[in-house]
N, CA, C and O atoms as a Maestro MAE file, in Angstrom:
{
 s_m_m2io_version
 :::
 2.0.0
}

f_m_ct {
 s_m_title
 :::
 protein
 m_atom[324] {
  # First column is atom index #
  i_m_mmod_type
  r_m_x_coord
  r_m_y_coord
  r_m_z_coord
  i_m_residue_number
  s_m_chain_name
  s_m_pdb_residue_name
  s_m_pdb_atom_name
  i_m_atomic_number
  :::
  1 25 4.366 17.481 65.655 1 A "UNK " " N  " 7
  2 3 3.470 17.063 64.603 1 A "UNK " " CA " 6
  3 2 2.133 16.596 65.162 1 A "UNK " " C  " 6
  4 15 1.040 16.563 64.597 1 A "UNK " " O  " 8
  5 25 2.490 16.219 66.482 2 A "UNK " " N  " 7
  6 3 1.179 15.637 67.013 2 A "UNK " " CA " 6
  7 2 -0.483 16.636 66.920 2 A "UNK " " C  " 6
  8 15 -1.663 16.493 66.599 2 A "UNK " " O  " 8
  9 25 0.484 17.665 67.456 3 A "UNK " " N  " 7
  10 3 -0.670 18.878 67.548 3 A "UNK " " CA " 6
  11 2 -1.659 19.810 66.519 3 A "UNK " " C  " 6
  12 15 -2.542 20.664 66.593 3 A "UNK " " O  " 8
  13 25 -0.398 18.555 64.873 4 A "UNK " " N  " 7
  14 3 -1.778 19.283 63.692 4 A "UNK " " CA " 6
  15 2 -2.758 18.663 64.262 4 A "UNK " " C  " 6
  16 15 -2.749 17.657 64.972 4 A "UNK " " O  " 8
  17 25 -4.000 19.634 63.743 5 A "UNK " " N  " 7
  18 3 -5.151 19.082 63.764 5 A "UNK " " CA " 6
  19 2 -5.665 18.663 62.417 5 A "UNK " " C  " 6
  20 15 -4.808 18.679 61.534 5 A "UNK " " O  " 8
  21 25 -6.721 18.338 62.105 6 A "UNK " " N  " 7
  22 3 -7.938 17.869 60.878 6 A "UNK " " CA " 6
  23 2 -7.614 19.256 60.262 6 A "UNK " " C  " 6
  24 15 -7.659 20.310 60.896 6 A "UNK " " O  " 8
  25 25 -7.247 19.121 58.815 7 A "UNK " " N  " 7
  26 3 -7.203 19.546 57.853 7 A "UNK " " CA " 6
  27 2 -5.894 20.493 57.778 7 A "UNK " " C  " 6
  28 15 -5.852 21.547 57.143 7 A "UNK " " O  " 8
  29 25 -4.999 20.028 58.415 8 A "UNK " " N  " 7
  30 3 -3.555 21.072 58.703 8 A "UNK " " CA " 6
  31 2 -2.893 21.045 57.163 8 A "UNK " " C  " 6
  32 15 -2.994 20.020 56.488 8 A "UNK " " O  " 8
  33 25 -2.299 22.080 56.716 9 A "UNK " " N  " 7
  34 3 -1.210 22.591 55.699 9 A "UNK " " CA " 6
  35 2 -0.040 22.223 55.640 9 A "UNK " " C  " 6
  36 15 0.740 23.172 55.710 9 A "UNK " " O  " 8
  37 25 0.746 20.586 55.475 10 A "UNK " " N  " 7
  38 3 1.943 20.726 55.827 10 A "UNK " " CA " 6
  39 2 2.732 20.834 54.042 10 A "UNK " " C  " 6
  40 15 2.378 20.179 53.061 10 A "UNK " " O  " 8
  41 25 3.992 22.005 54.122 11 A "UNK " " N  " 7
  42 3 4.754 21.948 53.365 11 A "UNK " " CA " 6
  43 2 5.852 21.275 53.460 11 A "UNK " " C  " 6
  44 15 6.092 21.077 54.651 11 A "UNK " " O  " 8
  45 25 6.973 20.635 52.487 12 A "UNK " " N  " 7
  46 3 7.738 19.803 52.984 12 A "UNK " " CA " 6
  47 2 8.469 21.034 52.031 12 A "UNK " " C  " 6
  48 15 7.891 21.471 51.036 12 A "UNK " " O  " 8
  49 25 9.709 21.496 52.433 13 A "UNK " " N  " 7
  50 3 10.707 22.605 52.093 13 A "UNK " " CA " 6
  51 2 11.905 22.021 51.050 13 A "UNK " " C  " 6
  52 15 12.916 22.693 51.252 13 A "UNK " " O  " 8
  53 25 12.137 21.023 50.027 14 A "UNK " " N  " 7
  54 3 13.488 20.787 49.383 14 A "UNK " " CA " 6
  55 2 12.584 19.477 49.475 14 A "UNK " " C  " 6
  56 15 12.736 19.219 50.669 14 A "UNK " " O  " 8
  57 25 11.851 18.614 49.045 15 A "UNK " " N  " 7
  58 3 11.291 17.577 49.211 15 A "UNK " " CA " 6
  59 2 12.091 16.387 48.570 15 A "UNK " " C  " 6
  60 15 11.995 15.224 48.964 15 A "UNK " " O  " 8
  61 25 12.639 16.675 47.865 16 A "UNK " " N  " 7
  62 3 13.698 15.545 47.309 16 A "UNK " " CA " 6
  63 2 12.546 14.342 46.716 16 A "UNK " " C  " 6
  64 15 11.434 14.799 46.454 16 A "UNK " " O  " 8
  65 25 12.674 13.412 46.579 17 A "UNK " " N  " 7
  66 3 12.169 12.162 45.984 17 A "UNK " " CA " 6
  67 2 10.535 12.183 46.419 17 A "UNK " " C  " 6
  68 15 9.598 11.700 45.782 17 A "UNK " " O  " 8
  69 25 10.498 12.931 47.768 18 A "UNK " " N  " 7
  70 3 9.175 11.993 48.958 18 A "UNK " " CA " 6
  71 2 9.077 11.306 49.845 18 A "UNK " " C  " 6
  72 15 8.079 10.626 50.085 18 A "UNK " " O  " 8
  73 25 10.340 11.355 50.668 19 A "UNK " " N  " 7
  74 3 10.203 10.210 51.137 19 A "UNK " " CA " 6
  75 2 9.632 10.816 52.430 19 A "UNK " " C  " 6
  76 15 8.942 10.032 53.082 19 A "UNK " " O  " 8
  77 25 9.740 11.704 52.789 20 A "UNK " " N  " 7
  78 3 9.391 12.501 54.296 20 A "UNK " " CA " 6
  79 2 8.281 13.117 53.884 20 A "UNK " " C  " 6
  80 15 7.439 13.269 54.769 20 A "UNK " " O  " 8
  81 25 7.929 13.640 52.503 21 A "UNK " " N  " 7
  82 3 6.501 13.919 52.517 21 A "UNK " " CA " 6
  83 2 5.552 13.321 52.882 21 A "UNK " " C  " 6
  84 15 4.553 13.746 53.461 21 A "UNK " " O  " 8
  85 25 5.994 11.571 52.339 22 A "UNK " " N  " 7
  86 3 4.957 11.163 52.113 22 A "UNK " " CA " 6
  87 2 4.701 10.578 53.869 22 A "UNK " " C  " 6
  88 15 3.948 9.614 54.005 22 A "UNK " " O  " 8
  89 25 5.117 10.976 54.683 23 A "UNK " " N  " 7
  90 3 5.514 9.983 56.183 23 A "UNK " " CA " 6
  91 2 4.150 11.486 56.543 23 A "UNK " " C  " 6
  92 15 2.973 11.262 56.826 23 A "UNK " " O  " 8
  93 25 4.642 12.595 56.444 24 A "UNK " " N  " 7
  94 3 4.105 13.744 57.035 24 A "UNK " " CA " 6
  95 2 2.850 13.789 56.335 24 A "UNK " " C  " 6
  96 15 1.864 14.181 56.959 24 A "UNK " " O  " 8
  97 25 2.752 13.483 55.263 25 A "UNK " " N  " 7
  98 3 0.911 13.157 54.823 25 A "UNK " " CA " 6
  99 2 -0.078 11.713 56.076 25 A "UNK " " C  " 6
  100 15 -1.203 11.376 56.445 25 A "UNK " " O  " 8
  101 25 1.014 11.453 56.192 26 A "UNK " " N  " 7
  102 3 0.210 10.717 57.610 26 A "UNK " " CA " 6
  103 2 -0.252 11.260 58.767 26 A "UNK " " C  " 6
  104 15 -1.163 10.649 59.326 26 A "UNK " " O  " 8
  105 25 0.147 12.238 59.249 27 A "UNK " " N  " 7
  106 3 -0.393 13.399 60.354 27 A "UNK " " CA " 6
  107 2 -1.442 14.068 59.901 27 A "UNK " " C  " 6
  108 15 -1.829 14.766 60.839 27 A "UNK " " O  " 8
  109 25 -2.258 14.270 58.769 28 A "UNK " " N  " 7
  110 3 -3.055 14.848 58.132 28 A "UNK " " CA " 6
  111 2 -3.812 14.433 57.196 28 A "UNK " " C  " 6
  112 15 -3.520 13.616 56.323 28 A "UNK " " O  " 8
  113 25 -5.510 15.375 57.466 29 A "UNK " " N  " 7
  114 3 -6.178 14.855 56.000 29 A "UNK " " CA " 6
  115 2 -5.980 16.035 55.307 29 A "UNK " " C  " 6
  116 15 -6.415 16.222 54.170 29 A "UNK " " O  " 8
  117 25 -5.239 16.965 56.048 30 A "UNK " " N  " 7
  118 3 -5.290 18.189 54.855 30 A "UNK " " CA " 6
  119 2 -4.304 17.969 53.958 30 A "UNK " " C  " 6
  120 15 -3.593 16.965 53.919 30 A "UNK " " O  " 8
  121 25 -4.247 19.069 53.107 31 A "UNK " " N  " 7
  122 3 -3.243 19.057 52.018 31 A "UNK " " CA " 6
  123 2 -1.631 19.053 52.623 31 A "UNK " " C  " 6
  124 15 -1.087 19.632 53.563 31 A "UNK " " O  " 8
  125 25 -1.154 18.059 51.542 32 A "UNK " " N  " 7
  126 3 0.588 18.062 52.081 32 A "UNK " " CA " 6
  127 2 1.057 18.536 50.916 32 A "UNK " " C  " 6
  128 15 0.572 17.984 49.929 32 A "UNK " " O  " 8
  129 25 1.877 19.415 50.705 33 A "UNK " " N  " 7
  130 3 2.786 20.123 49.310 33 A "UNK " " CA " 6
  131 2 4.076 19.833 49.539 33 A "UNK " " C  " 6
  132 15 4.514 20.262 50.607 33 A "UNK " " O  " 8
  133 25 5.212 18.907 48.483 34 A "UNK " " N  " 7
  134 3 6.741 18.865 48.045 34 A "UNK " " CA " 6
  135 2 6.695 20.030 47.247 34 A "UNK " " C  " 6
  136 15 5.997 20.466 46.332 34 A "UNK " " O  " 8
  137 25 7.908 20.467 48.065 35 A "UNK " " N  " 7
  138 3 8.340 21.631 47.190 35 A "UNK " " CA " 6
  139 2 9.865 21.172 46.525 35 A "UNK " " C  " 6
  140 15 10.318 20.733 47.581 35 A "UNK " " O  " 8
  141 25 10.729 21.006 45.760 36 A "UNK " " N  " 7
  142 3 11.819 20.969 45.218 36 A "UNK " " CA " 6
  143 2 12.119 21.203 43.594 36 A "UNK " " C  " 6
  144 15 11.592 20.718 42.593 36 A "UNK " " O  " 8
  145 25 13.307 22.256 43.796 37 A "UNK " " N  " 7
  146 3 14.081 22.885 42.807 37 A "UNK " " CA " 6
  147 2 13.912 21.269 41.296 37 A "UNK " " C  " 6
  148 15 13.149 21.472 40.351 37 A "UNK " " O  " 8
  149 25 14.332 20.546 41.337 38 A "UNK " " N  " 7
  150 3 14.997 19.401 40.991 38 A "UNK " " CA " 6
  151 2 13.671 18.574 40.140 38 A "UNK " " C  " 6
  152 15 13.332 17.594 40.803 38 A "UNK " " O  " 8
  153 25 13.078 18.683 39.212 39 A "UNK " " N  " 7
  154 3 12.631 17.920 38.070 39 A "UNK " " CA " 6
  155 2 12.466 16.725 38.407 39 A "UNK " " C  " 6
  156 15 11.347 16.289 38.678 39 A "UNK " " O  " 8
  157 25 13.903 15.764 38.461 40 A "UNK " " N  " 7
  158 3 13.906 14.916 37.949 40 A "UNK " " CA " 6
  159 2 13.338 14.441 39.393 40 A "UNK " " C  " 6
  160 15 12.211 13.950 39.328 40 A "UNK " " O  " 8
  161 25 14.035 14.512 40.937 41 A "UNK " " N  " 7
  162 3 13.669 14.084 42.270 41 A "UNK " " CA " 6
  163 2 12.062 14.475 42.338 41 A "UNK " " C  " 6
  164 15 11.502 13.989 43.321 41 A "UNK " " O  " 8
  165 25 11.163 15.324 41.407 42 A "UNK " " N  " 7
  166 3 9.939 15.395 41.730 42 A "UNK " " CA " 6
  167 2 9.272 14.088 40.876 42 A "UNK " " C  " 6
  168 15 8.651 13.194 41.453 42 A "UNK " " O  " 8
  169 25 9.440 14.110 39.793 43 A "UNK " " N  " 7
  170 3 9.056 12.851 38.922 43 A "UNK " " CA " 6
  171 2 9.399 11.347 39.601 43 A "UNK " " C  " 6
  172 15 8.779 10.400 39.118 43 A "UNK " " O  " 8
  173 25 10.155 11.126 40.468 44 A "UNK " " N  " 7
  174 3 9.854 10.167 41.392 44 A "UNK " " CA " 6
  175 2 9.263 9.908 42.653 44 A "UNK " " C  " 6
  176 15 8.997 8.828 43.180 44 A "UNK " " O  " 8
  177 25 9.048 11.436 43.181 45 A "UNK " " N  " 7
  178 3 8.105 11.496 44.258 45 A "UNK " " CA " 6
  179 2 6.836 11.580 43.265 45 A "UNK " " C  " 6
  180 15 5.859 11.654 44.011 45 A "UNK " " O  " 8
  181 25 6.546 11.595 42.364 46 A "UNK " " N  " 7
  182 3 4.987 11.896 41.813 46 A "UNK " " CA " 6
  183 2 4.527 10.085 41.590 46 A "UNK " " C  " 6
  184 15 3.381 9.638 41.543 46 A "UNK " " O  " 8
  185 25 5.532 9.484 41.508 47 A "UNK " " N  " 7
  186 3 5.199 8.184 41.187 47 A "UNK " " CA " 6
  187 2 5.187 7.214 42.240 47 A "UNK " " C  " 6
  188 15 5.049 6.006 42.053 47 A "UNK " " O  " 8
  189 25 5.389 7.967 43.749 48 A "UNK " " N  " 7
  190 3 5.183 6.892 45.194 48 A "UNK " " CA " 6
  191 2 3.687 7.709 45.589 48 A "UNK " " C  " 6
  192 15 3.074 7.330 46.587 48 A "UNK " " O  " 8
  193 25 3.183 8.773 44.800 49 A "UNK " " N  " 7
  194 3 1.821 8.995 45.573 49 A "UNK " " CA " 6
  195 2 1.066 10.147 44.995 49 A "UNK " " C  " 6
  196 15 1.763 11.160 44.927 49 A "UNK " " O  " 8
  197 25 -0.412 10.315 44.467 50 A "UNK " " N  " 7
  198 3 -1.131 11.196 43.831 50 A "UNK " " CA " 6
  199 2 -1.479 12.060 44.689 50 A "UNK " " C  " 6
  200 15 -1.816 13.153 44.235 50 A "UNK " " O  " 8
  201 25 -1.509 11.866 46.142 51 A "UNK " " N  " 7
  202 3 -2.356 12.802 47.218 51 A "UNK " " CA " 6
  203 2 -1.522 13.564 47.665 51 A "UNK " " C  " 6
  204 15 -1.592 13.593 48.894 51 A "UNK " " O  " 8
  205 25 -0.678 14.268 47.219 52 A "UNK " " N  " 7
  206 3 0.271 15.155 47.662 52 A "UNK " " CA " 6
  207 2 0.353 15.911 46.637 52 A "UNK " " C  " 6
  208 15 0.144 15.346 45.563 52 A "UNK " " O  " 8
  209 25 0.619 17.142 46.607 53 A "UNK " " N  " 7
  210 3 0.663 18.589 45.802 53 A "UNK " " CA " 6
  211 2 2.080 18.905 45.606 53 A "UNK " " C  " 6
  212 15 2.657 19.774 46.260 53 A "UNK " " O  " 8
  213 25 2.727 18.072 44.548 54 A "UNK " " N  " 7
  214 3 3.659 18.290 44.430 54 A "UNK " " CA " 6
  215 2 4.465 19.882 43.093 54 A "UNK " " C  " 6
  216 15 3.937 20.143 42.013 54 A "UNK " " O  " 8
  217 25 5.355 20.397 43.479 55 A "UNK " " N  " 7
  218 3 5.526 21.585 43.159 55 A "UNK " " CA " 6
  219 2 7.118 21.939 42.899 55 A "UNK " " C  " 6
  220 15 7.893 21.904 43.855 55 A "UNK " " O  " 8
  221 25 7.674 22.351 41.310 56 A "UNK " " N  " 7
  222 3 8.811 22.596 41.106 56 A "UNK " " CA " 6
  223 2 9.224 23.953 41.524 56 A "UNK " " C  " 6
  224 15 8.441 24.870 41.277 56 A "UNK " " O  " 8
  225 25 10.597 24.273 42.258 57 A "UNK " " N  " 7
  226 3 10.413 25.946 42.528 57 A "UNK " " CA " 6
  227 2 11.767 25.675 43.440 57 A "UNK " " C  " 6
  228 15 12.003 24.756 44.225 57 A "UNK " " O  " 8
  229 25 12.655 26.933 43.007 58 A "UNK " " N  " 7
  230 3 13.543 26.660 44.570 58 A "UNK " " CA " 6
  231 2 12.531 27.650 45.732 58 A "UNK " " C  " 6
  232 15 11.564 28.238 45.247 58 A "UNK " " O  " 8
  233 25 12.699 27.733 46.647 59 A "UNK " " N  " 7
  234 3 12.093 28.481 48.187 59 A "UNK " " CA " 6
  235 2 12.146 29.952 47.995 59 A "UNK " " C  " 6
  236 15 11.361 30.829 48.354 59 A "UNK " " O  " 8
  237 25 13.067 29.997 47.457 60 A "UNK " " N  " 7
  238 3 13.188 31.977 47.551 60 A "UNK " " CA " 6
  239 2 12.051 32.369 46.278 60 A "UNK " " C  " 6
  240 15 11.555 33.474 46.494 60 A "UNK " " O  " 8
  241 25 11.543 31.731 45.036 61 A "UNK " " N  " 7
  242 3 10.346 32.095 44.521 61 A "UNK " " CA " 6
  243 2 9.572 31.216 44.743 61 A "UNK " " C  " 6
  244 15 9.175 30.920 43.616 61 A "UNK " " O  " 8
  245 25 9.022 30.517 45.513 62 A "UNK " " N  " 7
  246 3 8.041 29.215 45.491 62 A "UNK " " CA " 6
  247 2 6.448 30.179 45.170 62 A "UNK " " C  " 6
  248 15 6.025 31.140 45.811 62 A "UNK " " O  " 8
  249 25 5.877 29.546 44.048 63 A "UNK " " N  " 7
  250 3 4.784 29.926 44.008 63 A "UNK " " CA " 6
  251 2 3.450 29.841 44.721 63 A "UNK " " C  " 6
  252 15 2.344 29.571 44.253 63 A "UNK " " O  " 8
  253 25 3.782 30.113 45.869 64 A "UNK " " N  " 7
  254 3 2.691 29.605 47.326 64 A "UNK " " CA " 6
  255 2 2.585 30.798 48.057 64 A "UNK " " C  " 6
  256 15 3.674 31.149 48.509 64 A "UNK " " O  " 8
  257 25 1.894 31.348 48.257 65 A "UNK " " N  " 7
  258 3 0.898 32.722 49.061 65 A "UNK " " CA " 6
  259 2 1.827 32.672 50.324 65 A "UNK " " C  " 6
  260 15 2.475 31.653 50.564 65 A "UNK " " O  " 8
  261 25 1.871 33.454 50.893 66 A "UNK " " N  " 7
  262 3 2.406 33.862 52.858 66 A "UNK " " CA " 6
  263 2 1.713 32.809 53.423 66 A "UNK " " C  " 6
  264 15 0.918 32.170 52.735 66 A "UNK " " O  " 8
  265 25 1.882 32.581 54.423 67 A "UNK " " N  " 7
  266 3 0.840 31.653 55.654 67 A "UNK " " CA " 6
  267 2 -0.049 31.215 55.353 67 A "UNK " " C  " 6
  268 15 -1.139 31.544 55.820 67 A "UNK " " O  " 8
  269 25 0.120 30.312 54.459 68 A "UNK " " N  " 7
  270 3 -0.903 29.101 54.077 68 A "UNK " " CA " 6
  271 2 -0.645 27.935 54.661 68 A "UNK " " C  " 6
  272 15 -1.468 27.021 54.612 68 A "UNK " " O  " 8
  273 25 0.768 27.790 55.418 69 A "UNK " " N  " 7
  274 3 1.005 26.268 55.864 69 A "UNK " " CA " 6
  275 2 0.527 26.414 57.835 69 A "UNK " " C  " 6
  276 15 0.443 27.340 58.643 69 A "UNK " " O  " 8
  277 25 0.424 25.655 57.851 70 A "UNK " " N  " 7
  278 3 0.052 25.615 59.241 70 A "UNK " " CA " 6
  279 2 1.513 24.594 59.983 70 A "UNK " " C  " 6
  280 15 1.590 24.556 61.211 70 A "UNK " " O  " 8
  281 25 2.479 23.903 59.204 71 A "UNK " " N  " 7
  282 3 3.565 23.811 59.113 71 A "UNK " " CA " 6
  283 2 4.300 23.518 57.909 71 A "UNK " " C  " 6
  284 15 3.785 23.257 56.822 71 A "UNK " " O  " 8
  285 25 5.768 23.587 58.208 72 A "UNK " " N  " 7
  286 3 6.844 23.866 57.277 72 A "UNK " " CA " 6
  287 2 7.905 23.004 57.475 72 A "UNK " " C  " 6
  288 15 8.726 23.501 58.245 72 A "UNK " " O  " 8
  289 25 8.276 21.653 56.986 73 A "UNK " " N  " 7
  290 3 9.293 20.756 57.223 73 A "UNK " " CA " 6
  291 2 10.242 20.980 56.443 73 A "UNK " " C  " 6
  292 15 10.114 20.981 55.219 73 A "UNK " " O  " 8
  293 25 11.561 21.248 57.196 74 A "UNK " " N  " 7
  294 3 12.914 21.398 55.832 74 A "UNK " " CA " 6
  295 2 13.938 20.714 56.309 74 A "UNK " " C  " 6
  296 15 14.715 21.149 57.159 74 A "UNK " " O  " 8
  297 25 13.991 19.638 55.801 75 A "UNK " " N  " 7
  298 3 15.292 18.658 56.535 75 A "UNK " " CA " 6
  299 2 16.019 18.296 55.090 75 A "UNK " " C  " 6
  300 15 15.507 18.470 53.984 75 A "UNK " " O  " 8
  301 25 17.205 17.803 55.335 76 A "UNK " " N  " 7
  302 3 18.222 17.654 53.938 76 A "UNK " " CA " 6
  303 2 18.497 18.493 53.095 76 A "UNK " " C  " 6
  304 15 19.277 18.379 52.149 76 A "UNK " " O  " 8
  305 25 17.416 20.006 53.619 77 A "UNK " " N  " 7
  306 3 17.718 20.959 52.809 77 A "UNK " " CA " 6
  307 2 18.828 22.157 53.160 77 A "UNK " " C  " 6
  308 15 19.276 22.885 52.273 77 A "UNK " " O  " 8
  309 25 19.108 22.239 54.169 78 A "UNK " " N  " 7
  310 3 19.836 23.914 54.610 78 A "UNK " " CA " 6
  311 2 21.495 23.475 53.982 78 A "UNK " " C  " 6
  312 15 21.991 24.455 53.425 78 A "UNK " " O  " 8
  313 25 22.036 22.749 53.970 79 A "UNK " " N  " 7
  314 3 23.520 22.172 53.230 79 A "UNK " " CA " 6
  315 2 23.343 22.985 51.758 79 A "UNK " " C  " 6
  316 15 24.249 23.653 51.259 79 A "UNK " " O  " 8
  317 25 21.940 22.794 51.130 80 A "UNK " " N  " 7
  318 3 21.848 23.737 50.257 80 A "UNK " " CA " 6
  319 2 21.604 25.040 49.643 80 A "UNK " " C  " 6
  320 15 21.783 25.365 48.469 80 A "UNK " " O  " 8
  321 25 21.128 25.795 50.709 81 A "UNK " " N  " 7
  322 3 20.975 27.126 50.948 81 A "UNK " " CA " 6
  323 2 22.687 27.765 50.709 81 A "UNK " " C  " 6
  324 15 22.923 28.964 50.850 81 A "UNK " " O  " 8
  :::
 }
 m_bond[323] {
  # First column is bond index #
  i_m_from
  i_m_to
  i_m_order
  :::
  1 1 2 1
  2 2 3 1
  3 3 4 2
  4 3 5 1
  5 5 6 1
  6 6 7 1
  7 7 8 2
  8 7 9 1
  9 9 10 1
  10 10 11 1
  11 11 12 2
  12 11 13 1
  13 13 14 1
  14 14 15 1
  15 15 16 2
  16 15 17 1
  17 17 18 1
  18 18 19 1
  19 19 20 2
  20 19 21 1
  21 21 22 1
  22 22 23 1
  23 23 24 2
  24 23 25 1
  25 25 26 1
  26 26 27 1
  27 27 28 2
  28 27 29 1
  29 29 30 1
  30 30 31 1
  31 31 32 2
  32 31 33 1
  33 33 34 1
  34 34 35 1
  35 35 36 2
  36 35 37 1
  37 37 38 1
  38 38 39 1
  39 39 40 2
  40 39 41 1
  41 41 42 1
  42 42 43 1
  43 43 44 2
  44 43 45 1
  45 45 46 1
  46 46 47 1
  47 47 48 2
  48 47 49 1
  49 49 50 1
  50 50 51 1
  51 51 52 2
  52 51 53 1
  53 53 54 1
  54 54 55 1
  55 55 56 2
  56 55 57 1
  57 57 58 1
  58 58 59 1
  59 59 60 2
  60 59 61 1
  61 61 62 1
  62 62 63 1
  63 63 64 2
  64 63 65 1
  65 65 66 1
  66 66 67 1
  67 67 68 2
  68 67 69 1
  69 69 70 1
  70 70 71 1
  71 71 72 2
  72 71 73 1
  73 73 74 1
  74 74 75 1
  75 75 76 2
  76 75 77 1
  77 77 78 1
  78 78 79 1
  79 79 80 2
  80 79 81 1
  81 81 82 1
  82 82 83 1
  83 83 84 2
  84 83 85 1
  85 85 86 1
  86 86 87 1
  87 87 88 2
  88 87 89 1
  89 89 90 1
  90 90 91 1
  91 91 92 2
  92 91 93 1
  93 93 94 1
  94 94 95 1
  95 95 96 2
  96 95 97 1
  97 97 98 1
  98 98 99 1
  99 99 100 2
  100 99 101 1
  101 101 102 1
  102 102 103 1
  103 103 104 2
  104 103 105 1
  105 105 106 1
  106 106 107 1
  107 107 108 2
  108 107 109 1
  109 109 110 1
  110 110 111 1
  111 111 112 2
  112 111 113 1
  113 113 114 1
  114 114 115 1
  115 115 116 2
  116 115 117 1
  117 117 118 1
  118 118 119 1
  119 119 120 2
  120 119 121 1
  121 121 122 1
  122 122 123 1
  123 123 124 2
  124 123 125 1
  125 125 126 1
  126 126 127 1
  127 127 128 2
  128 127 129 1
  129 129 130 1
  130 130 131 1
  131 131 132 2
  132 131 133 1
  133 133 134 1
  134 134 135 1
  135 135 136 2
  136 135 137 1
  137 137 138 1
  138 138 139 1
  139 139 140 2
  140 139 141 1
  141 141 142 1
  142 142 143 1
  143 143 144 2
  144 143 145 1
  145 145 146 1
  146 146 147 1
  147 147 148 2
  148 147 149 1
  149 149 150 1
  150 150 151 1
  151 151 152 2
  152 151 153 1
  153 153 154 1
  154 154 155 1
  155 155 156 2
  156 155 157 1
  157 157 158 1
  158 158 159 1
  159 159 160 2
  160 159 161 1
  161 161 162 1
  162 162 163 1
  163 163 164 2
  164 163 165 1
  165 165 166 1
  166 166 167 1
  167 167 168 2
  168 167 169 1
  169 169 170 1
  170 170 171 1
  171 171 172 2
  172 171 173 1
  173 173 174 1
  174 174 175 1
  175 175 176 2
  176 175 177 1
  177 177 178 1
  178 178 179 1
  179 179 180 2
  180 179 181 1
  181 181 182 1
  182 182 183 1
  183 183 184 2
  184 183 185 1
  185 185 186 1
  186 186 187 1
  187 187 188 2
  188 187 189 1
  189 189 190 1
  190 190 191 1
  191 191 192 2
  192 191 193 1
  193 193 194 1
  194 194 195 1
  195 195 196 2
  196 195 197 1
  197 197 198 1
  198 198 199 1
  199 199 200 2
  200 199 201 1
  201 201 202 1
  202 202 203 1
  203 203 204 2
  204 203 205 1
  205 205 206 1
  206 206 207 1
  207 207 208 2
  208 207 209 1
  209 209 210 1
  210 210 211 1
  211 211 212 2
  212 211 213 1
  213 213 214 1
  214 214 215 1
  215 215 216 2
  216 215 217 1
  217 217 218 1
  218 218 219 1
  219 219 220 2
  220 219 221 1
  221 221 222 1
  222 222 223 1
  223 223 224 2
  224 223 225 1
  225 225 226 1
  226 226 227 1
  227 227 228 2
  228 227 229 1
  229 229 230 1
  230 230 231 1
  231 231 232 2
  232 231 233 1
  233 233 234 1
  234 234 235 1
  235 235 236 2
  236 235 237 1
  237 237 238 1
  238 238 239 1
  239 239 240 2
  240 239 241 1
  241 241 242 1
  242 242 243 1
  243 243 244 2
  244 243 245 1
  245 245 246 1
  246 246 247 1
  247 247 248 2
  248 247 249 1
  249 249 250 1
  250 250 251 1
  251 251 252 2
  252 251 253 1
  253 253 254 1
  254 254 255 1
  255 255 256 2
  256 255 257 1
  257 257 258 1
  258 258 259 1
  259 259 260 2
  260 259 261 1
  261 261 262 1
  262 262 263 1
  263 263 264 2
  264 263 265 1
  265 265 266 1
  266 266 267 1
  267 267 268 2
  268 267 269 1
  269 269 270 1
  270 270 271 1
  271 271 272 2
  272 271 273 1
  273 273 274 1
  274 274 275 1
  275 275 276 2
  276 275 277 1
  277 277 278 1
  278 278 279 1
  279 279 280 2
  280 279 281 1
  281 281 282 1
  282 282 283 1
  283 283 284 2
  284 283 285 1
  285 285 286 1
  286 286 287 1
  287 287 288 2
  288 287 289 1
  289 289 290 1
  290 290 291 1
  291 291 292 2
  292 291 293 1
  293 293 294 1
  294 294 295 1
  295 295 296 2
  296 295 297 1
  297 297 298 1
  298 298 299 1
  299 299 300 2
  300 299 301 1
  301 301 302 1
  302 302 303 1
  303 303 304 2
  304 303 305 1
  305 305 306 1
  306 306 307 1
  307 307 308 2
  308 307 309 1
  309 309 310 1
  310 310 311 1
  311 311 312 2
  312 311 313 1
  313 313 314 1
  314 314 315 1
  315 315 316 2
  316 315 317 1
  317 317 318 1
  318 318 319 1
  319 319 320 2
  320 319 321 1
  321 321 322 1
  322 322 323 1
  323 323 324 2
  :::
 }
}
């Protein structure tokens, strides 16, 4: 993580609540995006922080272009794959 630089892309993959998004918006002034399937776990990550791009979708359609992230965090998620 050290090696983003100024203005890096991080996606967080199954973001659950926020709680690791919001740690990985600290490595960066660029944009950080939660991605998770789950409604209700986004509506409480929307309410620990506005500066994050948060986004409903499971991974296999996520509405996000090819190689836009400059990284890709997926932890708590592969149990659900």
């Amino acid at each position: 993580m050290r090696s983003l630089g100024e203005g890096s892309l991080i996606l967080d993959l199954g973001c659950g609540t926020g709680i690791y998004t919001l740690a990985l918006s600290l490595f960066t002034d660029g944009l950080v995006c939660g991605l998770d399937p789950a409604l209700g776990m986004l509506k409480q990550a929307l309410e620990k922080s506005k500066n994050v791009l948060w986004a409903c979708s499971v991974a296999e359609s996520m509405p996000i272009r090819s190689n836009v992230f400059h990284c890709i965090f997926a932890s708590q998620v592969w149990h659900h794959i």
